[in-house]
N, C-alpha and C positions, 0 to 999 in steps of 0.2 A: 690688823691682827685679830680683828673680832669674826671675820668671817674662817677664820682658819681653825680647825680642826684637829687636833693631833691625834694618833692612835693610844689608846691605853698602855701604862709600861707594862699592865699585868697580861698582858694578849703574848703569850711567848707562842704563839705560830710563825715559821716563819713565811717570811714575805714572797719568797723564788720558792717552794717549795710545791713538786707537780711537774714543774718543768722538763724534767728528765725521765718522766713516765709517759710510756703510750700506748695506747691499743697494741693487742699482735696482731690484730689485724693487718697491720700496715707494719708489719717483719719480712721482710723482701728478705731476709737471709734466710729464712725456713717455708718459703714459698715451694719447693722444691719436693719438700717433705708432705705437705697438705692437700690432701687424696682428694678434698672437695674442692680445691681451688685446680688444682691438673686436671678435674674429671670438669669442670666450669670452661676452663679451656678448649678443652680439647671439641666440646658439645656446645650446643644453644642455650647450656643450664642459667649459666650467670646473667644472660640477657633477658629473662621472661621478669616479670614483674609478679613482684608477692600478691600471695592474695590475699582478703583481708576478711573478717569475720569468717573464718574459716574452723567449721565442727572441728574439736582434740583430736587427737589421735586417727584420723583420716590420712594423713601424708605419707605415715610410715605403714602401710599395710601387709606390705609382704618384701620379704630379703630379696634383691634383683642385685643381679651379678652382672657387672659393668662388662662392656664390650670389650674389655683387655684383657681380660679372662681375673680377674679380684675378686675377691668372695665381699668387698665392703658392701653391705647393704645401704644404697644410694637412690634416693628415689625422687623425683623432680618437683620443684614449688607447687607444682599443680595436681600432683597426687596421682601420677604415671609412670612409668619406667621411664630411665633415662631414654635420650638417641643412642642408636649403638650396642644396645642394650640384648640381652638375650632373654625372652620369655618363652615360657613352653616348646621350647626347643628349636623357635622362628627366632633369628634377627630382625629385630627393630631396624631398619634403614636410620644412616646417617643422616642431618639436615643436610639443608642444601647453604647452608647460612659461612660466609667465610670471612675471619679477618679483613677489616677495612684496608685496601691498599696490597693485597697480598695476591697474587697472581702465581700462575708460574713461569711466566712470562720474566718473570723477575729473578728465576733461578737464572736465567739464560743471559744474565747483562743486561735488563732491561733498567731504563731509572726509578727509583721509587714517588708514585708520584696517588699519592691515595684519594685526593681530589677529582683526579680527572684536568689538572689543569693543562697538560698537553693537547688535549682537543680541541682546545679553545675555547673562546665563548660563545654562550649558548645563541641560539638564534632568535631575533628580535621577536614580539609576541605581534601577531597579526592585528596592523590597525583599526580603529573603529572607519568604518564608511560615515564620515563627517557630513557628508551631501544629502544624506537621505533625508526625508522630511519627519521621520520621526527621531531621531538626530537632530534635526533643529530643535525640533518643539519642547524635547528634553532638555537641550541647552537655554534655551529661553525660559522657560521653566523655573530652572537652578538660579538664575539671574534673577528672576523677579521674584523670586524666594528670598534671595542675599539681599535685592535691596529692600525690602519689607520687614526685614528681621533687622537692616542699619537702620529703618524709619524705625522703630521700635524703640530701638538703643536713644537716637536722639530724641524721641519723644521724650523717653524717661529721664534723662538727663536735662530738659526742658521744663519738664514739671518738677523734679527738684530744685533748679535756681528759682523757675519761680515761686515756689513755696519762700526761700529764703528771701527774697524780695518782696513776696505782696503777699495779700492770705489767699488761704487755702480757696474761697469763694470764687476768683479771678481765674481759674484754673480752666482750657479751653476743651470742655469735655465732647466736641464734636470733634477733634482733633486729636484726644485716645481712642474715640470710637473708630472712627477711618482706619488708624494705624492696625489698631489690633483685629479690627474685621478682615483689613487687608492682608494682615499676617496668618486667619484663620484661613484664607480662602486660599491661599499659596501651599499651606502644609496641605490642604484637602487636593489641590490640584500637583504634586508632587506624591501623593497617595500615604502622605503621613498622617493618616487616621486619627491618634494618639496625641497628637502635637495640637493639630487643630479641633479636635473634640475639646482639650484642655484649656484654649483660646479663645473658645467660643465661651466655655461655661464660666471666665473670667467676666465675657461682658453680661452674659445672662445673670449672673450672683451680683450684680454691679446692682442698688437699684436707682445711680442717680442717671443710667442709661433709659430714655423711656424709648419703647416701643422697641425693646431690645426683647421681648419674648417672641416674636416671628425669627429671630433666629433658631427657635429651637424645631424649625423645618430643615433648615440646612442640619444640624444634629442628628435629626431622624432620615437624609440622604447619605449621611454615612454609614448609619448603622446599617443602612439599605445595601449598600455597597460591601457592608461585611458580613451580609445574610442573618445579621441579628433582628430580625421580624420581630418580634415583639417589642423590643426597646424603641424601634422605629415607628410602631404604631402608636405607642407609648407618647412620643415628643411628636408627633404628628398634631395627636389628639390636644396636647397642651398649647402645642402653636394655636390650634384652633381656635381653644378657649380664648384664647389671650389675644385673638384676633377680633377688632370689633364688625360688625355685621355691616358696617359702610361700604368694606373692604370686599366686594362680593367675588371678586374675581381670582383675589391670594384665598380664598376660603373655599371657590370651587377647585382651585387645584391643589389645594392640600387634601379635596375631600378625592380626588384622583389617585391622588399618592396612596391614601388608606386605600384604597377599592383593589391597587397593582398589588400593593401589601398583602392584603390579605387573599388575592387569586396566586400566590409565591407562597404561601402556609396551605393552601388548600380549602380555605375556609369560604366555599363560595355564596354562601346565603349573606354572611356579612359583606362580602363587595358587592352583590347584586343590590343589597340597600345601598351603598354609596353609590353606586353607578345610576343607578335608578334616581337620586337625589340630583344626581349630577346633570341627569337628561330632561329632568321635570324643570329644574333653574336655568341652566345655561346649556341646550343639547351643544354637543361637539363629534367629530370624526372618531375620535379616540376614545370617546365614554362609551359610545352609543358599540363601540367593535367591539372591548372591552365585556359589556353588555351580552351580544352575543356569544363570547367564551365565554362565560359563565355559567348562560345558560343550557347549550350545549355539554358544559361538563355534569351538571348534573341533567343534564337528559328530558327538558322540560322541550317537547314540543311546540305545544299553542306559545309559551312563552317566546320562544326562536322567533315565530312569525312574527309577533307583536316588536321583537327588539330589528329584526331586520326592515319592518316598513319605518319604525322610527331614526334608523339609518338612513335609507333613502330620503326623510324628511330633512333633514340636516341643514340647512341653507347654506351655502358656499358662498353666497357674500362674494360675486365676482361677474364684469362687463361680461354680455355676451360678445360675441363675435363679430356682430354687425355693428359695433363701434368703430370698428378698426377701418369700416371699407367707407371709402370715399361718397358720398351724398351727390358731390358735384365734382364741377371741372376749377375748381378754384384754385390757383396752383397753393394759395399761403395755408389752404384745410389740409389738402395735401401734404405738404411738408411738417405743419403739423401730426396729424395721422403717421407717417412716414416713421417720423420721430419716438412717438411712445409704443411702435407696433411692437420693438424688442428692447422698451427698458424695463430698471426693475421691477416696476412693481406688476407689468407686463409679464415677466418670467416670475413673478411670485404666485401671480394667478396660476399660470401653467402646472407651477409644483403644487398648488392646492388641489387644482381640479385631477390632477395624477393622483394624487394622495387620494381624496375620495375614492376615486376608481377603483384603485387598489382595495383598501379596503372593503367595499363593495363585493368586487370580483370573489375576493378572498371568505368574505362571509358567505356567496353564494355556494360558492365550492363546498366550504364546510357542512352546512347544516343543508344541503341539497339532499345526501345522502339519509338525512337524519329523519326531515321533518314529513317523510312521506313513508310510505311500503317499499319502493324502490326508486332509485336514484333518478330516474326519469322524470316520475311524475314532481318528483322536487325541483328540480332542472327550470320542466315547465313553469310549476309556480312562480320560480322565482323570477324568470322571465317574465311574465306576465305582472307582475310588482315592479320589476325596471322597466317596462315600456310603458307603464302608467304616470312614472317619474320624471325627475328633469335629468337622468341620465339616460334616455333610451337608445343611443345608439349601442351602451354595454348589452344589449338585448342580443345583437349578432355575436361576438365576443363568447358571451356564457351560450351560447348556441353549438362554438368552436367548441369551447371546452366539453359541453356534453360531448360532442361527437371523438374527443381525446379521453373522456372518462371511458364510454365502449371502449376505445384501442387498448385501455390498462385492462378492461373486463376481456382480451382476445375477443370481442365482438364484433369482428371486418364488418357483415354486411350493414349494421346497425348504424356505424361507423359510418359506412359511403352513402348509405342512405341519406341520414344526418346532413352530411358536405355536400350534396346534390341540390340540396334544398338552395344552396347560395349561388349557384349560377346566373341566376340573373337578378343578384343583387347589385349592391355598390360597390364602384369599382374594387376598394381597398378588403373589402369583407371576399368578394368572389377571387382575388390573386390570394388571401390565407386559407381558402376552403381548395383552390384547384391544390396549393403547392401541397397541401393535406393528402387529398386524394393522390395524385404524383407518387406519392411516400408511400401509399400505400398498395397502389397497384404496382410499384415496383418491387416490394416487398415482396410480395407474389406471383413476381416472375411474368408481370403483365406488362410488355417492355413500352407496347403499343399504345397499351391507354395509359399507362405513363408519361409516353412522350405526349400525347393528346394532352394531358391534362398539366402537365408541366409546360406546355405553349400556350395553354391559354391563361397559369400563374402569369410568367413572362408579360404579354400580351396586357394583361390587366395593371401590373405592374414591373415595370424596365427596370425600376433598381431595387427591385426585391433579391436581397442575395441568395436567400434559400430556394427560390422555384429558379433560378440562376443556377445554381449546385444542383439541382435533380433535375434541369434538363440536362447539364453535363454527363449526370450519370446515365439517364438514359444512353444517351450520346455513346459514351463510354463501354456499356455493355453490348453494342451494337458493332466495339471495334474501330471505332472513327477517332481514335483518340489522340488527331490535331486538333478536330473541331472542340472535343472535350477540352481539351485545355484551354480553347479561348473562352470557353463559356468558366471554369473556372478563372481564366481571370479577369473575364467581368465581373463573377461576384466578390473577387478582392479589391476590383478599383472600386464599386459602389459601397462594401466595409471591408476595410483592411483588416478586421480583428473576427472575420468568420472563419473558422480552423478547421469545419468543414472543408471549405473548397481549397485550402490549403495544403490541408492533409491529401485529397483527392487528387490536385496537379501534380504533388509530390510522386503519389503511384506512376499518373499519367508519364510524368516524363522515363519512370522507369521501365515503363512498357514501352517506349521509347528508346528506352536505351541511354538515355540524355543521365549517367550518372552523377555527372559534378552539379547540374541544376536540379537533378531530387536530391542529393544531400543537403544542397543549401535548404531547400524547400522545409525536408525536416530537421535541421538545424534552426533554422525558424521557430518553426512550430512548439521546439524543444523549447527554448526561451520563454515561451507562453505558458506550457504546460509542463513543467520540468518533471512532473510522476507518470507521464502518460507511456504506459508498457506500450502500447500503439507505435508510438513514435520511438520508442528505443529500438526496440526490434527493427524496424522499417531503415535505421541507421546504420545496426550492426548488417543487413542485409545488405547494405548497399555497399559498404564497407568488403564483404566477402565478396560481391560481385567486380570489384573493383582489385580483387586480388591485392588484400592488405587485411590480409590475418591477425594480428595483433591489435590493430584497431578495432575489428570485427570480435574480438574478443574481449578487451574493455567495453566498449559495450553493450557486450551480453551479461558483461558482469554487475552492470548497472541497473541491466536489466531485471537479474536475480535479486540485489538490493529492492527492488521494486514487489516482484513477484517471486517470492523465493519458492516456492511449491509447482512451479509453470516444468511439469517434464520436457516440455519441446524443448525449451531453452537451454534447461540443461543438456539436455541429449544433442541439441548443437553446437554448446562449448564443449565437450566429448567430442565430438567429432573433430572441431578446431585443434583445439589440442593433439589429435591423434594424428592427425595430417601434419601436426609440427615433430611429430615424434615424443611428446611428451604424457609415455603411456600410463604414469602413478597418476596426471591431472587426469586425464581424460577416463582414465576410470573412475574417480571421485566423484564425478561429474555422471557419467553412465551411472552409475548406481545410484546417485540422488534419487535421477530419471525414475530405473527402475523402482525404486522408493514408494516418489507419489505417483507412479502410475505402472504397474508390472503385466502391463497387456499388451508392451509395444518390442511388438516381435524383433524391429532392427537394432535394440538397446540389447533385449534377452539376446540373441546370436550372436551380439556382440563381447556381452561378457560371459559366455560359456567360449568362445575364443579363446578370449583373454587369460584364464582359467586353464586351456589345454597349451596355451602358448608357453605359461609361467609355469607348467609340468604338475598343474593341482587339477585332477580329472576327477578327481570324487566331488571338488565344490561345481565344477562344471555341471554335473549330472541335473539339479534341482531346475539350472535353467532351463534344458531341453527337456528338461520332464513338463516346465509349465507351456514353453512353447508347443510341446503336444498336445496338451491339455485346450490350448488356443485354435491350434489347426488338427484334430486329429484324423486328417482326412492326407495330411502330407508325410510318407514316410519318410522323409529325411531327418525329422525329430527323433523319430523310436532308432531312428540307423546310427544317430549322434551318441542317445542314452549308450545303447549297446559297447558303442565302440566307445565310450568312456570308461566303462566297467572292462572291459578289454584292456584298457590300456594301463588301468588301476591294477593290474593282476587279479582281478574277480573274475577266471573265466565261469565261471558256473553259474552266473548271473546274468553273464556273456551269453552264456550258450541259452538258461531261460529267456531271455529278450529277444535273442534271434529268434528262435521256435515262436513268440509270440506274434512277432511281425510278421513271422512266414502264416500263422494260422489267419493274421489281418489282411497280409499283401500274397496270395500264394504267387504272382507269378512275379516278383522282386528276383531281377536274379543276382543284385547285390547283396540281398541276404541270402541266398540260397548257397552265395558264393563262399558265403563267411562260414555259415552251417557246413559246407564241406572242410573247412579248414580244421575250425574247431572241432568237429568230432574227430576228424583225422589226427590233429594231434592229441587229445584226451584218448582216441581210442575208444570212441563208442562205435555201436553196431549202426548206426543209424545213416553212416557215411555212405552208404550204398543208396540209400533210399533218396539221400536228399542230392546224392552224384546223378542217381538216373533220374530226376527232375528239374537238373538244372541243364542234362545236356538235350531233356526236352521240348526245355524254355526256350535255348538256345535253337534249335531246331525249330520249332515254332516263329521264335522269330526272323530267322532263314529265308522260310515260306513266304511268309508275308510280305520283308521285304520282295521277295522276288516276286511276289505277286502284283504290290505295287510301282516296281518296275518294269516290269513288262505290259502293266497300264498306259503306264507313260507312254514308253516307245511304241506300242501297238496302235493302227490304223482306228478303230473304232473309237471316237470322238465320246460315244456317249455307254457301249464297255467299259472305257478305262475311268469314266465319273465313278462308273458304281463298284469300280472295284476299289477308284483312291477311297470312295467313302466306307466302302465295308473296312478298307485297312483305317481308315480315319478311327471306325468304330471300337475296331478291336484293336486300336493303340490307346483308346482311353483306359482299358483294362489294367494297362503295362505298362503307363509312361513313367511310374517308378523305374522300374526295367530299363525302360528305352533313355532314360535319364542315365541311369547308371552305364550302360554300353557308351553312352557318348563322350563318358567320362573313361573308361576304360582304356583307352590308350595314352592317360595317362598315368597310369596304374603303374607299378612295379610289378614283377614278375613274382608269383608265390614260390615260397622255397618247397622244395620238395617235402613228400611225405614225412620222410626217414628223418628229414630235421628238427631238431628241437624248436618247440614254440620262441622262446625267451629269447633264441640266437634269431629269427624271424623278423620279434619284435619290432627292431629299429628299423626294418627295411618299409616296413610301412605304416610308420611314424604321419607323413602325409596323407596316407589311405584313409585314416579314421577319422580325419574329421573334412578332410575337404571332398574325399566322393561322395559323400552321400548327399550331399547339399547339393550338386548339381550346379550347371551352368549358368543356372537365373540368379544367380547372386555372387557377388564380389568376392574374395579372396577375404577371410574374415580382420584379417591385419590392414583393411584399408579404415577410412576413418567411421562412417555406421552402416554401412552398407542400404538404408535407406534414406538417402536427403530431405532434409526439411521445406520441400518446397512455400514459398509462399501461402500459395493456397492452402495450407494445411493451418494456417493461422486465421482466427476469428479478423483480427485486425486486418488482415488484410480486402477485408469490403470497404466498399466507399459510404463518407459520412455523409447517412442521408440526414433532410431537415424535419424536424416538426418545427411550427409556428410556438415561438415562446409562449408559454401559460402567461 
């Protein structure tokens, strides 16, 4: 009873009292009555969320009268008119927001199902590719995280028994250091930055860990990794200290790390000291290139020279070549030899002396341009620095590449000059200087010394796949293209991964004809190169030639994904489209077209068509106006304008556009035709004048036929030349005219004088836009009226090679 409590007798509160009081908020019987809870209803009001630290008097600013017609002044959480709502005498539109589960589908007998659970369940989420290798490494990863962080657990639980058992002294502290360096190095390779910077600074603050301050390099790799440069040079610089000078080798590469450090801040006079330190104590590949960006960035000439010959001094520490070859006939040196020709440390040499190279190559390149007046004479130097060297065969190499620095300058002859030089070098230098030159006289439509110089790449070297590809192409432009294709697929059985000669067979067999083996070809190639507009086009082509529209139209769509601004392509699914009868696509598509590019006369014809098709003649007009503007030597444009404004009921604009084509074209006698109409029915005086010039025209042309028929038919061979050419002559004058006569049968008959224009009108609904366009071009309702041949595509040339930089 001692913990018990009782309440005081003098507390006369009672005990249930409150319980039969509530909010009205929560009065469902006067719901009904409450103008802000019907007006929450019925609108988005109730669902928007308050706002908070919101200025007084802001929300109510002015009386808005609800869309039911209420005078209540009701204004929304956010300080706007209601939905629905009437301001300045505009309705406010409804939301689009509706009761969860409310349809109208539900007036109809439908069941009430506000989830969606009649559709089932939703569909699986698309698995991860568990096969992939970056998928393993991930999983593996996670594993050796999990067990590194259970090493963790039972260390600690290991150093607490033993604390209970023996002292503190006995404590195996090469056995927390393992664990928790293990568990720093796991969070850093899983990219938990956070984790293991924490992990680390555990053993660093430790100090019965010795020689635990060279961790604080791994510290300054992270910070590296998250672009914090100074904290990185920071811990860089303290590992350093805390490094003893025995140690010459952890101390030349930390003084590395500072030197990258600080060429990533910009600071390049400080890494040129650490680089420079780095080259005087231990030179390396990597200082010494290092070295030269830097110098280069800030623009130190003599300096360049001096870091590139201490480049070349470099020692590669590697057998020469004549280790490998046999001395004698011994079979057991032999088998020996045999042995180490391709083991590791065989292939380790390889990757070093590659590496040099590169480097090398890559410094030449750079400061070639720099360290002279022009790129030449730099070129030269540096050649003359590697053939002094132990790398001199790079000498032919940067030789190629001067004569590919001309091709970037447009410098052909400089160029062939250059590759001329190597004809009668070593085998492998003279097959990359022919397959060079090859490239380039074919460029230039030099089919002959292409093929020359392309037989003697070959010739130099058999499984060179590139002078393999450009004798094909020779081959290829010559017409021969069986032989073309075996030369491309030579250079796929000598590398399967040139996409060059892939791409090139691919065409071949469509010149061919051979559809199903160039699809595969570029379905291939797609694999490899999944963005290459080259190859999607070349598939949706193959596709339309195979008469399977739908496919040829996915992908061109693919294609637009790739190249959205490409007018061909657009203007070829317009045409797709239109040929399917699907005229809202194919115009979305035509008018991209016309979009990025409004010069392409069979897109313009097309949607001024389009336009008199769907009875909108005034948007018609702007196209034929540009298409005149394109051609204004062809009157079939100004005959379109005209008879768009004709058909718009604008004769009077009608009749100035005739007059002006007649003043352009006088002997049209399609306009002249029109000019009698339209004056005739306006009623002007003019109909005389422009009646006795068109049965002039007409009359004129009379003659002349008959002139050049009785050419023909008449005995004199060499009469009737010069009269077909005098009429040749004087039909260039006319062949608006003679266009329009050829169309004229099938004209409709003009209604008489006496009749009203407007009752006319429809009888020659076809007259105005299909005569004057003439013969040389399709019915506008077909799909563009100009096809997109091949050739009109860049991609469609063959992939020539240059020799890799």
């Amino acid at each position: 009873m001692e913990n018990v409590h009782l309440a005081p007798e003098t507390d006369e509160d009672d005990l249930y009292s409150g319980y039969n009081d509530y909010n009205p908020t929560y009065d469902t019987e006067e719901l009904e009555n409450d103008t802000a809870f019907q007006q929450a209803v019925r609108t988005s009001h109730g669902r928007r969320p308050p706002i908070t630290a919101k200025i007084p008097s802001t929300a109510v600013t002015r009386p808005v009268p609800t869309g039911y017609g209420s005078k209540t002044s009701l204004v929304s959480s956010m300080g706007r008119p209601m939905t629905g709502a009437i301001q300045d005498g505009v309705t406010r539109p409804m939301t689009a927001v509706r009761a969860a589960g409310f349809t109208k589908a539900a007036l109809r007998g439908t069941a009430f199902d506000p989830l969606g659970q009649a559709r089932g369940p939703a569909p699986p989420l698309e698995a991860r590719n568990e096969d992939s290798p970056e998928e393993k490494i991930r999983q593996l990863e996670k594993k050796a995280l999990e067990k590194a962080k259970d090493a963790g657990r039972k260390e600690r639980v290991l150093v607490r028994q033993r604390e209970q058992v023996t002292t503190p002294e006995n404590t195996n502290l090469d056995l927390t250091y393992s664990v928790l360096f293990n568990l720093a190095s796991q969070y850093s390779a899983n990219d938990m930055y956070a984790e293991a910077l924490n992990t680390y600074q555990v053993i660093v603050r430790n100090k019965m860990f010795s020689n635990a301050g060279r961790l604080k390099v791994n510290m300054g790799n992270i910070y590296l990794k998250q672009r914090n440069y100074s904290k990185a040079i920071k811990f860089y610089r303290m590992a350093l200290d805390q490094i003893p000078s025995v140690h010459k080798e952890m101390r030349i590469k930390i003084m590395q790390n500072i030197g990258v450090t600080f060429i990533k801040t910009g600071q390049y006079s400080d890494a040129i000291n650490s680089f420079e330190h780095v080259m005087s104590v231990a030179p390396s590949l990597k200082a010494g290139f290092n070295l030269i960006l830097s110098y280069f960035a800030i623009g130190d000439r003599e300096k360049m020279k001096k870091a590139f010959q201490k480049l070349i001094a470099v020692p590669l520490e590697i057998d020469e070549d004549d280790k490998y070859i046999s001395p004698s006939d011994d079979p057991h040196t032999n088998l020996v030899i045999e042995a180490i020709k391709n083991d590791h440390l065989r292939q380790m040499e390889r990757e070093r002396k590659a590496m040099a190279e590169k480097y090398i190559m890559t410094a030449a390149k750079l400061i070639a341009p720099a360290i002279e007046t022009s790129f030449a004479v730099g070129y030269d130097w540096c050649v003359e620095v590697v053939k002094a060297s132990q790398y001199v065969e790079l000498a032919n190499d940067l030789e190629i590449n001067k004569a590919i620095t001309y091709l970037r300058q447009k410098d052909f002859n400089q160029a062939v000059e250059t590759l001329k030089m190597f004809e009668k070098k070593d085998t492998r230098v003279k097959s990359a200087a022919a397959t060079n030159l090859s490239f380039l006289y074919y460029l230039e439509n030099d089919f002959a010394q292409a093929s020359s110089y392309a037989d003697l790449a070959v010739n130099s070297d058999r499984y060179n796949p590139s002078a393999l590809t450009n004798k094909g192409n020779t081959v290829f432009a010559d017409g021969d293209y069986e032989k073309a294709a075996e030369f491309y697929r030579e250079a796929l059985r000598n590398d399967s991964s040139c996409t060059e000669a892939l791409y090139n067979i691919g065409l071949t067999y469509k010149k061919l004809n051979r559809l199903d083996e160039a699809l595969d070809c570029f379905l291939k190639l797609h694999a490899i190169l999944r963005n290459s507009a080259q190859v999607l086009h070349q598939i949706a082509s193959i596709y339309e030639l195979m008469e399977d529209p739908s496919q040829a139209t996915e992908w061109l769509m693919q294609l637009i994904s790739v190249v959205p601004t490409d007018s061909r392509a657009l203007c070829k699914l317009g045409e797709l489209y239109d040929g399917e009868g699907d005229k809202s696509q194919a115009f979305q598509h035509y008018y991209e077209s016309y979009r990025y590019f409004p010069s392409n006369i069979g897109v313009i014809e097309w949607l001024g068509a389009y336009y008199i098709d769907t009875q909108f003649c005034e948007k018609a007009i702007q196209y034929f106006e540009r298409a005149a503007l394109i051609q204004p030597t062809h009157v079939k444009w100004q005959l379109m304008v005209a008879s768009c404004f004709r058909r718009s009921g604008n004769y009077q604009k009608a009749l100035d556009t005739y007059k002006d084509i007649h003043r352009k074209f006088p002997e049209n006698a399609e306009c002249l035709r029109f000019l009698v109409r339209l004056c005739t029915d306006i009623g002007l005086k003019e109909v005389q004048e422009y009646a006795t010039k068109l049965k002039r025209l007409e009359k004129m042309k009379e003659i002349r036929e008959q002139r050049i028929r009785s050419g023909r038919d008449g005995s004199g061979g060499s009469r009737g030349r010069r009269d077909g050419g005098a009429g040749s002559d004087s039909g260039q004058n006319c062949s608006a005219s003679s266009k329009g006569e050829r169309l004229s049968a099938r004209l409709r008959a003009f209604p008489a004088a006496n009749e009203p224009y407007e009752s006319s009108s429809n009888k020659e609904v076809d007259v105005s836009y299909v005569d004057p366009l003439g013969p040389q071009v399709e019915r506008p309702k077909t799909a563009a009226k100009k096809r997109i041949e091949d050739d009109d595509f860049a991609d469609e040339e063959l992939g020539d090679d240059l020799l890799p930089e």
